[in-house]
TORKOL-4160 file (C-alpha; in steps of 0.2 Angstrom, whole numbers, padded with zeros to 4 digits, m for minus):
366
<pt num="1" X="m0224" Y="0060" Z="0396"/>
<pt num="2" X="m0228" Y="0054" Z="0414"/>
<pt num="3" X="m0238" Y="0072" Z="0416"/>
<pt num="4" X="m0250" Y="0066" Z="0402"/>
<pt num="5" X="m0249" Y="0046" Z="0410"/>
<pt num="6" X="m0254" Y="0056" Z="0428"/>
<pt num="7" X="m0268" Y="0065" Z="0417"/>
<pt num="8" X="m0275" Y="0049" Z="0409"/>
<pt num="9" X="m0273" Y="0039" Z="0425"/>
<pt num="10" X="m0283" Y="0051" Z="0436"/>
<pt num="11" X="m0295" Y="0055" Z="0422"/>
<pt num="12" X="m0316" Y="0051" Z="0420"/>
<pt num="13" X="m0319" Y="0041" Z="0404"/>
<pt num="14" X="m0335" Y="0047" Z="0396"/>
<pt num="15" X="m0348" Y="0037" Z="0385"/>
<pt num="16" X="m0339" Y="0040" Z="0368"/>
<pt num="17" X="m0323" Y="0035" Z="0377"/>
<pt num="18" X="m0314" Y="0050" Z="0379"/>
<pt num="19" X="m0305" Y="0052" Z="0394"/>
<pt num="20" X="m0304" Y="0071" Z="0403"/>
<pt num="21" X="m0294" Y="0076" Z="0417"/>
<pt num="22" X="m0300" Y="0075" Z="0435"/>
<pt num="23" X="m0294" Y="0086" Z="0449"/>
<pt num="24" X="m0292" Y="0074" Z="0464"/>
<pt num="25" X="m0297" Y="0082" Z="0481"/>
<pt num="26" X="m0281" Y="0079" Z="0487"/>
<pt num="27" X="m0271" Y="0089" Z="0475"/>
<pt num="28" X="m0279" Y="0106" Z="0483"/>
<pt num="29" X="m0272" Y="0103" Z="0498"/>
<pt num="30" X="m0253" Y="0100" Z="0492"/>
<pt num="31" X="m0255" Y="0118" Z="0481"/>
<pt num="32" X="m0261" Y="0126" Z="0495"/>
<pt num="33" X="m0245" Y="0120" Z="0506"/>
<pt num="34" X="m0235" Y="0126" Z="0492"/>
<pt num="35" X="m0243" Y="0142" Z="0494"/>
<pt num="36" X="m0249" Y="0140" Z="0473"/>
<pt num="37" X="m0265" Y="0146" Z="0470"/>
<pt num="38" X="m0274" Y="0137" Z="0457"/>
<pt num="39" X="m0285" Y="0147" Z="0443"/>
<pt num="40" X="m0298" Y="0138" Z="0435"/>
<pt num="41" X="m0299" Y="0144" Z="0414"/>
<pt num="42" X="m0310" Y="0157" Z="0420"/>
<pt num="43" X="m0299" Y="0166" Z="0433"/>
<pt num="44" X="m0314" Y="0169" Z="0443"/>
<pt num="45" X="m0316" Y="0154" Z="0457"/>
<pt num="46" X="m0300" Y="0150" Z="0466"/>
<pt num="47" X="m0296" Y="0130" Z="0469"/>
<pt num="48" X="m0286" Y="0134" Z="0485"/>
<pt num="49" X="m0287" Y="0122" Z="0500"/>
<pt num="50" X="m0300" Y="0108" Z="0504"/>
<pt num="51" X="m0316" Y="0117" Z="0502"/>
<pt num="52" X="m0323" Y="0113" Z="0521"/>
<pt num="53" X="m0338" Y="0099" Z="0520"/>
<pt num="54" X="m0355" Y="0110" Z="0517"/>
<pt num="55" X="m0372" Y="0106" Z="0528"/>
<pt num="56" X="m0386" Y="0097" Z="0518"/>
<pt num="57" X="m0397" Y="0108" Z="0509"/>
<pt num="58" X="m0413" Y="0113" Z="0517"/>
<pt num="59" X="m0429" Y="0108" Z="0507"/>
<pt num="60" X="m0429" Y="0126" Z="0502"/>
<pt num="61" X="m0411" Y="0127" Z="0495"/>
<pt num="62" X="m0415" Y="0112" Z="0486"/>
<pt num="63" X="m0431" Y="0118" Z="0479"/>
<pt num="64" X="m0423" Y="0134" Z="0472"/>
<pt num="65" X="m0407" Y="0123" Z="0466"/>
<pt num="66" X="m0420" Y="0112" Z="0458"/>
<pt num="67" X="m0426" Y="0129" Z="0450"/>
<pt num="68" X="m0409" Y="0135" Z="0444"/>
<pt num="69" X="m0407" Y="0120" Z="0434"/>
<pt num="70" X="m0424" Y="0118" Z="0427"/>
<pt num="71" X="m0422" Y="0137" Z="0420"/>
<pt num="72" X="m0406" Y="0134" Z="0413"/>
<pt num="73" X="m0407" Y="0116" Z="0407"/>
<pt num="74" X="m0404" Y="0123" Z="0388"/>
<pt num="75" X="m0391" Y="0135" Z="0395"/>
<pt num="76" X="m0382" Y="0118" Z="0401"/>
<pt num="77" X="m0385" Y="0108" Z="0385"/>
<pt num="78" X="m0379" Y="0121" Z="0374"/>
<pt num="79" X="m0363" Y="0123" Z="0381"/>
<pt num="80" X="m0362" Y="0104" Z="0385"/>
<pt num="81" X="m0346" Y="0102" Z="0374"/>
<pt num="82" X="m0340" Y="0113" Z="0389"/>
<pt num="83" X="m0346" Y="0104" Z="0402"/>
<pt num="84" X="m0340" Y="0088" Z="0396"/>
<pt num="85" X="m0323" Y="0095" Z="0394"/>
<pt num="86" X="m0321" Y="0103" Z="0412"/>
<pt num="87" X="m0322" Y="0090" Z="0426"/>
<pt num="88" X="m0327" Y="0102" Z="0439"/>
<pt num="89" X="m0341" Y="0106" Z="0428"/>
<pt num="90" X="m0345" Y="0091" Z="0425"/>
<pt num="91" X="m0347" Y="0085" Z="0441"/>
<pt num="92" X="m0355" Y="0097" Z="0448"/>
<pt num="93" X="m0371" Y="0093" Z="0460"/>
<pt num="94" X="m0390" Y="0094" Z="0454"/>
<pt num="95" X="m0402" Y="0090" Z="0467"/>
<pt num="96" X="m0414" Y="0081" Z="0458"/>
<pt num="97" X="m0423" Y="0067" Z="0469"/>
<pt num="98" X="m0424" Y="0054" Z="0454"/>
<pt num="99" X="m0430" Y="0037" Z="0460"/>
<pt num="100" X="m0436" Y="0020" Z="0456"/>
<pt num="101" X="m0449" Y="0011" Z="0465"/>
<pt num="102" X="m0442" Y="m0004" Z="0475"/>
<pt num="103" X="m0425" Y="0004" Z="0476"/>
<pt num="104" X="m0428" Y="0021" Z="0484"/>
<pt num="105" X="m0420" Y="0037" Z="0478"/>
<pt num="106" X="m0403" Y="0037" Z="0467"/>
<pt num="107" X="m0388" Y="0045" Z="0471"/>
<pt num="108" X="m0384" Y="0064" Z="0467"/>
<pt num="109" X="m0382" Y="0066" Z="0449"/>
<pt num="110" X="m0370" Y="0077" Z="0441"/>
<pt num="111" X="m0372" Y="0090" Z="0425"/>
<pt num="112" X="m0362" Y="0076" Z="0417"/>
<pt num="113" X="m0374" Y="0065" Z="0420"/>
<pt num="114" X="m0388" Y="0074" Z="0413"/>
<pt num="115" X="m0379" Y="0078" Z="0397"/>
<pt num="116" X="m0372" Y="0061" Z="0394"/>
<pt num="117" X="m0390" Y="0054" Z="0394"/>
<pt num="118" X="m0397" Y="0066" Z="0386"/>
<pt num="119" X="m0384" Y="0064" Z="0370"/>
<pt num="120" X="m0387" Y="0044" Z="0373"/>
<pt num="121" X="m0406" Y="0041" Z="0376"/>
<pt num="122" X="m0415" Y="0047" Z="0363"/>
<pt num="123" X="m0430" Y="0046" Z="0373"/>
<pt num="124" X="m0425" Y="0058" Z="0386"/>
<pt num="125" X="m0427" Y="0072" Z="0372"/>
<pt num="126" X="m0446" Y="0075" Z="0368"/>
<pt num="127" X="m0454" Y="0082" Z="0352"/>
<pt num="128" X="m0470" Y="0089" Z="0354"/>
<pt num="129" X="m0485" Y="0081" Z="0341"/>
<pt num="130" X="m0491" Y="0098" Z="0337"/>
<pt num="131" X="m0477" Y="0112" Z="0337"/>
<pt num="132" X="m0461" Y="0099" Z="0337"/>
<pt num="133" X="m0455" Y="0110" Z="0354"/>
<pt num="134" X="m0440" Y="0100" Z="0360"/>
<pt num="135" X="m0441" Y="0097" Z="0378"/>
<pt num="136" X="m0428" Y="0087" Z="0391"/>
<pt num="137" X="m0433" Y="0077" Z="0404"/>
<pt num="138" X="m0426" Y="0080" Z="0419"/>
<pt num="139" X="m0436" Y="0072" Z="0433"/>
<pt num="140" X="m0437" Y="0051" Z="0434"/>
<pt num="141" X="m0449" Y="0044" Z="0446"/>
<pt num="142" X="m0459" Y="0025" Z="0441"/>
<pt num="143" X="m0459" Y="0007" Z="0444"/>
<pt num="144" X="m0445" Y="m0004" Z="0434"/>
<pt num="145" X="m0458" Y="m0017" Z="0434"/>
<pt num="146" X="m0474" Y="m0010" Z="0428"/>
<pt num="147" X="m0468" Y="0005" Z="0420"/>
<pt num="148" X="m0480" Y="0016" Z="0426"/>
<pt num="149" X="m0470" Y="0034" Z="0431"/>
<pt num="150" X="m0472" Y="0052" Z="0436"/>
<pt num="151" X="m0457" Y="0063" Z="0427"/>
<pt num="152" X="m0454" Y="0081" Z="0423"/>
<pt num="153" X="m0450" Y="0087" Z="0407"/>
<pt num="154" X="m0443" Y="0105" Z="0406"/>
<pt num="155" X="m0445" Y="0116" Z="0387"/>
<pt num="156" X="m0433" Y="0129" Z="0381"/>
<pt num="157" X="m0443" Y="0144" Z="0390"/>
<pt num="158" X="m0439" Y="0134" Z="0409"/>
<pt num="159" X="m0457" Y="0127" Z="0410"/>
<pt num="160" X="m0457" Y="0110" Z="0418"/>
<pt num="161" X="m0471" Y="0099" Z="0416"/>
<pt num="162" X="m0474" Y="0081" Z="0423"/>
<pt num="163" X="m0479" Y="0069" Z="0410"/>
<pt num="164" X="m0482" Y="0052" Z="0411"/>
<pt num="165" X="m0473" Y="0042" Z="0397"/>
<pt num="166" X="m0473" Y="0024" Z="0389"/>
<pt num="167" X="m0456" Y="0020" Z="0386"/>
<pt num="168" X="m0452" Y="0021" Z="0404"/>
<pt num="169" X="m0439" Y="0005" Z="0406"/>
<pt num="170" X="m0431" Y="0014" Z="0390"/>
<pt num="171" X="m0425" Y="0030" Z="0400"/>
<pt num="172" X="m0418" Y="0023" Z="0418"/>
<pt num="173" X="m0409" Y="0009" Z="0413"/>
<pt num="174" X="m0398" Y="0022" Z="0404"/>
<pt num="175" X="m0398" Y="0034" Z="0417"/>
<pt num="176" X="m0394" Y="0023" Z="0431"/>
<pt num="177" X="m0379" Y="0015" Z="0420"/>
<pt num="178" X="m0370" Y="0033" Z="0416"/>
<pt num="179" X="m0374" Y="0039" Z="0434"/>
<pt num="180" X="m0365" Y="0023" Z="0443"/>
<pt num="181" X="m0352" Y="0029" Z="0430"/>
<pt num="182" X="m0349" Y="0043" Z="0440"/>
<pt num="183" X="m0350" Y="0037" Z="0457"/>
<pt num="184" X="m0331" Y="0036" Z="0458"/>
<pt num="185" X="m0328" Y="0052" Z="0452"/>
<pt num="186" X="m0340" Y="0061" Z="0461"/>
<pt num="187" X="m0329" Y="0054" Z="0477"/>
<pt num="188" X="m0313" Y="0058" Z="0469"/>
<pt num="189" X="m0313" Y="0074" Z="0460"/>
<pt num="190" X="m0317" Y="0092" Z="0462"/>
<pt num="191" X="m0333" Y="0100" Z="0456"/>
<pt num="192" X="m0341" Y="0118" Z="0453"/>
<pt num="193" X="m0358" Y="0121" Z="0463"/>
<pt num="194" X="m0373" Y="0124" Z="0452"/>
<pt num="195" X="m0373" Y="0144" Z="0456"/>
<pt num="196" X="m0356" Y="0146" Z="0447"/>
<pt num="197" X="m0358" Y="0135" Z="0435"/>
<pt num="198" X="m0372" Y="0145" Z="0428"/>
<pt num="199" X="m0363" Y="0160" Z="0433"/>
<pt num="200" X="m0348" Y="0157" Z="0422"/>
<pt num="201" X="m0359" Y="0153" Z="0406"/>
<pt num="202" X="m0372" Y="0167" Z="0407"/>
<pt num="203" X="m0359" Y="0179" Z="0405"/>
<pt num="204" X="m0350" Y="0169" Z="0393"/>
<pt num="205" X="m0363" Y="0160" Z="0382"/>
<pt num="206" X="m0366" Y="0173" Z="0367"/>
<pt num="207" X="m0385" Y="0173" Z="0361"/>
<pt num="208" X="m0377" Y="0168" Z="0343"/>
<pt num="209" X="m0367" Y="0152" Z="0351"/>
<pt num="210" X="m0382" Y="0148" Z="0361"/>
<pt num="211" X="m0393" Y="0149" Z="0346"/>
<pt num="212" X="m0382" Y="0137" Z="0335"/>
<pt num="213" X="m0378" Y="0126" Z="0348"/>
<pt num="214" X="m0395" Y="0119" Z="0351"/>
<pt num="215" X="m0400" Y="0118" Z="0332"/>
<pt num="216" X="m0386" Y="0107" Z="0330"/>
<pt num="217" X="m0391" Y="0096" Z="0348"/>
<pt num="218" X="m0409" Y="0098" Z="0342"/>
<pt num="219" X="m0407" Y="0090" Z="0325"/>
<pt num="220" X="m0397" Y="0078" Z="0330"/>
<pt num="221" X="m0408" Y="0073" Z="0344"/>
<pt num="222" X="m0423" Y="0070" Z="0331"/>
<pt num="223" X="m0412" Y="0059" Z="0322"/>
<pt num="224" X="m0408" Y="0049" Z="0336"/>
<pt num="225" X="m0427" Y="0048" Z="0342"/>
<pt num="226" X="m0434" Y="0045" Z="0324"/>
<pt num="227" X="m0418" Y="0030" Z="0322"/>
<pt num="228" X="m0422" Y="0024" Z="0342"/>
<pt num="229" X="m0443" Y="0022" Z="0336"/>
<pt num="230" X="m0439" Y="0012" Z="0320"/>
<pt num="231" X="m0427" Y="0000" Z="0328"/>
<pt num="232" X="m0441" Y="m0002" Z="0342"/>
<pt num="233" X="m0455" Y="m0004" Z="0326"/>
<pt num="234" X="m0444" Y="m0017" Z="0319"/>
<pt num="235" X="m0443" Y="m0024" Z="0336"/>
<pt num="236" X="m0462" Y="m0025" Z="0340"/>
<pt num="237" X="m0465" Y="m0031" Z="0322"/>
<pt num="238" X="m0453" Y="m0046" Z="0321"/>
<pt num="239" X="m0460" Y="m0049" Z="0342"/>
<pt num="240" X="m0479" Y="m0049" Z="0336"/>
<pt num="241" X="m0476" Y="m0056" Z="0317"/>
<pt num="242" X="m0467" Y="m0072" Z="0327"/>
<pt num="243" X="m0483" Y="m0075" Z="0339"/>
<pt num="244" X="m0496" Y="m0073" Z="0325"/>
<pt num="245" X="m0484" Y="m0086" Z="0315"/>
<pt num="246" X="m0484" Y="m0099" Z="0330"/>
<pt num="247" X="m0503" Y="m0096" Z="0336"/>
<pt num="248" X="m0507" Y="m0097" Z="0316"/>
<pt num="249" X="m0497" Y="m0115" Z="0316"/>
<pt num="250" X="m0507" Y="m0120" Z="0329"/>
<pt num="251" X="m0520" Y="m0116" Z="0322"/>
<pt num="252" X="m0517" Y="m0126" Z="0306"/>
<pt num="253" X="m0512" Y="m0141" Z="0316"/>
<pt num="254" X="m0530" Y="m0139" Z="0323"/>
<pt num="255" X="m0538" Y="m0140" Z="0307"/>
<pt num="256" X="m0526" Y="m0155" Z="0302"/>
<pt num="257" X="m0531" Y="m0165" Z="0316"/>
<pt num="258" X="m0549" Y="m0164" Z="0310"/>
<pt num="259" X="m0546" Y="m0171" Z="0294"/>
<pt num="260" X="m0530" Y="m0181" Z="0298"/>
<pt num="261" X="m0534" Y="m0195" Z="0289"/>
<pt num="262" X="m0537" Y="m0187" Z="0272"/>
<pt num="263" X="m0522" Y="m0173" Z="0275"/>
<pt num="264" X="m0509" Y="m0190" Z="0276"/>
<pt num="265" X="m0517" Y="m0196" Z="0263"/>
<pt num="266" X="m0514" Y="m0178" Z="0252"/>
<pt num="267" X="m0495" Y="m0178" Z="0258"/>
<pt num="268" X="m0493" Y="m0196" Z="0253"/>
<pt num="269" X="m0499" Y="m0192" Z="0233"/>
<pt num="270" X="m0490" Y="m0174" Z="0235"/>
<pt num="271" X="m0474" Y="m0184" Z="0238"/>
<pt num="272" X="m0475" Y="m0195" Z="0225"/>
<pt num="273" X="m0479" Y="m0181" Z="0213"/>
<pt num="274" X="m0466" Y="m0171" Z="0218"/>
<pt num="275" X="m0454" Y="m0184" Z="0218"/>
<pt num="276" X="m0457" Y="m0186" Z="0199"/>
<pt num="277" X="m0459" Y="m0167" Z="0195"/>
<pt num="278" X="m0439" Y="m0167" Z="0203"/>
<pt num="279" X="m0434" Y="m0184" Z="0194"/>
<pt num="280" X="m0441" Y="m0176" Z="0178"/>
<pt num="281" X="m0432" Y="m0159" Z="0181"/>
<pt num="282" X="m0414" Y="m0169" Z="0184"/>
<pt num="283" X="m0416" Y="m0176" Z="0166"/>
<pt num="284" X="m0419" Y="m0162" Z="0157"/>
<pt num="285" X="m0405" Y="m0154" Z="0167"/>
<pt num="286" X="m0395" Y="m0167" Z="0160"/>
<pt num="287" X="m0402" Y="m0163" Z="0144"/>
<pt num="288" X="m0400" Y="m0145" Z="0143"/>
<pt num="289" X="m0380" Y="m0150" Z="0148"/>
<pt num="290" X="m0381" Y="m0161" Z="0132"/>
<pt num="291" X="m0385" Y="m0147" Z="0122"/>
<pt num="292" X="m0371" Y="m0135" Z="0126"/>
<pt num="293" X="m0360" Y="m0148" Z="0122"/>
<pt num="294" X="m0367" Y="m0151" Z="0107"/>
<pt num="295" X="m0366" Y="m0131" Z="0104"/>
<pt num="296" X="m0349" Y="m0131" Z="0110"/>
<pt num="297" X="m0344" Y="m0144" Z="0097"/>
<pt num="298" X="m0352" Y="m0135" Z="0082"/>
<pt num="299" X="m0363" Y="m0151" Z="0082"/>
<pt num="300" X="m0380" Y="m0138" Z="0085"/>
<pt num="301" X="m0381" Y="m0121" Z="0079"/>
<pt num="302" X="m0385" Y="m0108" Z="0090"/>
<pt num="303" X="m0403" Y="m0107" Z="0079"/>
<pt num="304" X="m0410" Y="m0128" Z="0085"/>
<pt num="305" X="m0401" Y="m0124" Z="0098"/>
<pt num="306" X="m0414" Y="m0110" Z="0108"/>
<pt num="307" X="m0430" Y="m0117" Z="0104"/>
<pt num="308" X="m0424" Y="m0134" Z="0113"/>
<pt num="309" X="m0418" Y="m0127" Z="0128"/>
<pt num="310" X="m0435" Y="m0115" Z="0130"/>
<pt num="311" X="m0445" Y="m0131" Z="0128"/>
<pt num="312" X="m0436" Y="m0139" Z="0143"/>
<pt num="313" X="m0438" Y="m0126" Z="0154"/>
<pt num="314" X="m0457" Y="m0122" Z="0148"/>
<pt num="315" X="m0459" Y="m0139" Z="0152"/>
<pt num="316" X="m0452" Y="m0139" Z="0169"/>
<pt num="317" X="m0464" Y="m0122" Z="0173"/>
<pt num="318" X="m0477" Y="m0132" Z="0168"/>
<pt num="319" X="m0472" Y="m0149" Z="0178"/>
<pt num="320" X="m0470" Y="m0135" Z="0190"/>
<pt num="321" X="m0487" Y="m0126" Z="0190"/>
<pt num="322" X="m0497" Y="m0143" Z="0190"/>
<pt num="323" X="m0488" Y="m0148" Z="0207"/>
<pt num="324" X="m0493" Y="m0132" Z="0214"/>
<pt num="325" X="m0510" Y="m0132" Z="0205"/>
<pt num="326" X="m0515" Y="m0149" Z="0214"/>
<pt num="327" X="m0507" Y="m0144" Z="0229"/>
<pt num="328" X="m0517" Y="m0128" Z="0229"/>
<pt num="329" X="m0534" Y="m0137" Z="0224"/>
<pt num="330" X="m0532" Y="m0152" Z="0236"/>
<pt num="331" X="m0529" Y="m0141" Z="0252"/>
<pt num="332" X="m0543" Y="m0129" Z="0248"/>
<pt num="333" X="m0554" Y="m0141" Z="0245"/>
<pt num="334" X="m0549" Y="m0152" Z="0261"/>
<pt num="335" X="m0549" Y="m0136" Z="0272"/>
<pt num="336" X="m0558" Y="m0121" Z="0263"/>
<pt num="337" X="m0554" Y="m0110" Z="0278"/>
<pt num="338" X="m0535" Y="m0110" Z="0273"/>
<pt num="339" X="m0538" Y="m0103" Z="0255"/>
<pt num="340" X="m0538" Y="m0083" Z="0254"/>
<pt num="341" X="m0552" Y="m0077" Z="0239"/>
<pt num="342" X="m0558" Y="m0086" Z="0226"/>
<pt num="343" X="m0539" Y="m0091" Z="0216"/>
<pt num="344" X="m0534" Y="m0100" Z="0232"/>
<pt num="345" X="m0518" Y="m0101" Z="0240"/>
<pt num="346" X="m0504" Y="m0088" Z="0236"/>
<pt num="347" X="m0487" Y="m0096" Z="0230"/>
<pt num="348" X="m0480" Y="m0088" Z="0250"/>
<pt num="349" X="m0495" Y="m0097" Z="0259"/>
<pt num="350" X="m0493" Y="m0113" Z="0249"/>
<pt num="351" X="m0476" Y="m0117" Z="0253"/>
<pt num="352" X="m0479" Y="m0113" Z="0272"/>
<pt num="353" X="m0493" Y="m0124" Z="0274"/>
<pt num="354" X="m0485" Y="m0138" Z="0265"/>
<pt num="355" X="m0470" Y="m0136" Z="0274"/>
<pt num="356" X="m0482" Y="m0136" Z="0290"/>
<pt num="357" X="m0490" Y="m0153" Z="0282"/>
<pt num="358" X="m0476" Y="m0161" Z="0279"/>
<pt num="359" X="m0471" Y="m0158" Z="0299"/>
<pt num="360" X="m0490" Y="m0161" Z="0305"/>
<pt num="361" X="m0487" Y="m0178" Z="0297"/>
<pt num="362" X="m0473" Y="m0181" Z="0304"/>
<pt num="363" X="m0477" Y="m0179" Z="0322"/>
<pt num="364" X="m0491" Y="m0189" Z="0318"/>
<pt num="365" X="m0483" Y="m0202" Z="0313"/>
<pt num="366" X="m0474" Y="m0203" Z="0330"/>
């Protein structure tokens, strides 16, 4: 029990919450003092000692470590199950020189990294218009501001291309969140270079697994995108829809104010009118309660009983329909501009505009 309590302790939590065991620096140099060399699952690179700090890359080594992650990027992803379940792997380096203008270049990013946001950005997985080719971006560069950027995307065959997209400030807010994420780890824990990691899955990623695994991340993926652009076209349609309502308002008010006089004196008739049409409906309510009673006490058959209560309630669609009907005639008439074709006002616009006359007036009155 206090094994598992160490293991927990000392883990990394992921995005879905899962917590996986690190391998703290420290803990190579107590094996190697008892002499206990440490296998990783693939019996192939030793964990024995404090690996002695390495030089900086050269630009070279870093161009071809670039390389080696760019061509196997779907390698990666396919066995990111793997990954996310190996902390060596998924810490190990890649030296990709993301940046941001304004804040200079982010720290080293891991294989975890990349897989993490990958799974959670939907718009770091790209689809192509014509052929639906899945590709990965790998490569941030732009201004958190403007949103103007240079990436890289890289497609199943290892060819990168940089592309400029418009959903920028969607992609490294994300990134930057799981990457800080990491930092501790990354200080903490041990990690696999880029060269064995790819090592250890070419010869141990089958052409079937491989296969199967990226169906399953590219459907998925094209769920997420597809759900991601809906919410964002809800998002822009409920944005725009609530500027056209108040530049409309406005608009309205304007047309008001050129005809305040006769607009106060609409409001003032529509009021009375409406206040009757509602007095009028509160009496046959009263009415209509009279005759279940009176059906309810065997004092109406069910036969006098229906044609009373339909001509209470056609004669509450009709007080109804002459409300709306002067209503509809008056403001068309006052301010053609308003009325849409040649029937007038819909029901929808009706009730808006008198709702904004009934607030025009108000204000006015102040």
């Amino acid at each position: 029990m206090e094994e598992n309590n160490i293991i927990i302790e000392n883990g990394i939590r992921l995005q879905d919450g899962n917590v996986i065991r690190g391998y703290p620096k420290q803990d190579a140099i107590v094996e190697l003092c008892k002499k206990t060399p440490m296998l990783d699952t693939t019996e192939e690179y030793l964990s024995i000692g404090k690996k002695p700090a390495k030089p900086k890359p050269t630009d070279e080594e870093e161009s071809n470590l670039q390389k080696l992650f760019t061509d196997n990027s779907f390698l990666i992803l396919a066995n990111r199950k793997r990954i996310l379940n190996d902390s060596r792997m998924l810490l190990t380096p890649v030296t990709v020189r993301n940046g941001l203008a304004y804040t200079g270049a982010f720290s080293t990013a891991t294989l975890g990294v990349y897989i993490e946001w990958w799974h959670n950005c939907p718009y770091s997985v790209l689809f192509g218009e014509k052929d639906d080719t899945m590709s990965l971006i790998w490569y941030l560069s732009g201004s958190p501001l403007s949103g103007g950027n240079l990436c890289s995307m890289v497609t199943e065959d290892g060819k990168a291309e940089t592309v400029r997209v418009h959903f920028f400030r969607k992609l490294w807010p994300k990134f930057t969140d799981i990457l800080a994420d990491y930092h501790d780890a990354k200080e903490l824990y041990q990690a696999y270079t880029l060269p064995e990691v790819i090592d250890i899955l070419k010869r141990e990623t089958t052409k079937e697994f491989y296969t199967e695994s990226i169906k399953e991340f590219r459907y998925q993926a094209k769920v997420n995108l597809l759900n991601a652009q809906l919410r964002d076209w809800e998002e822009n349609y409920e944005s725009l829809k609530e500027k056209c309502d108040k530049y409309e308002k406005e608009w309205h008010f304007a047309l008001f104010q050129l005809k305040k006089d006769e607009i106060v004196a609409f409001h003032k008739e529509y009021s009375i009118r409406k206040e009757n049409f509602q007095n009028r409906k509160e009496e046959l309510a009263k009415e209509n309660q009279e005759l279940k009673r009176k059906l309810h006490q065997k004092e109406l058959t069910n036969k006098g009983y229906q044609p009373l209560l339909s001509a209470n309630k056609k004669e509450i669609e009709q007080l109804k329909w002459e409300l709306d009907e002067y209503a509809n005639e008056s403001i068309s008439t006052l301010i053609p501009k308003l009325a849409k074709g040649s029937i007038g006002l819909s029901f929808g616009d009706l009730d808006k505009i008198l709702s904004e006359i009934a607030e025009f007036v108000k204000s006015s009155s102040l």
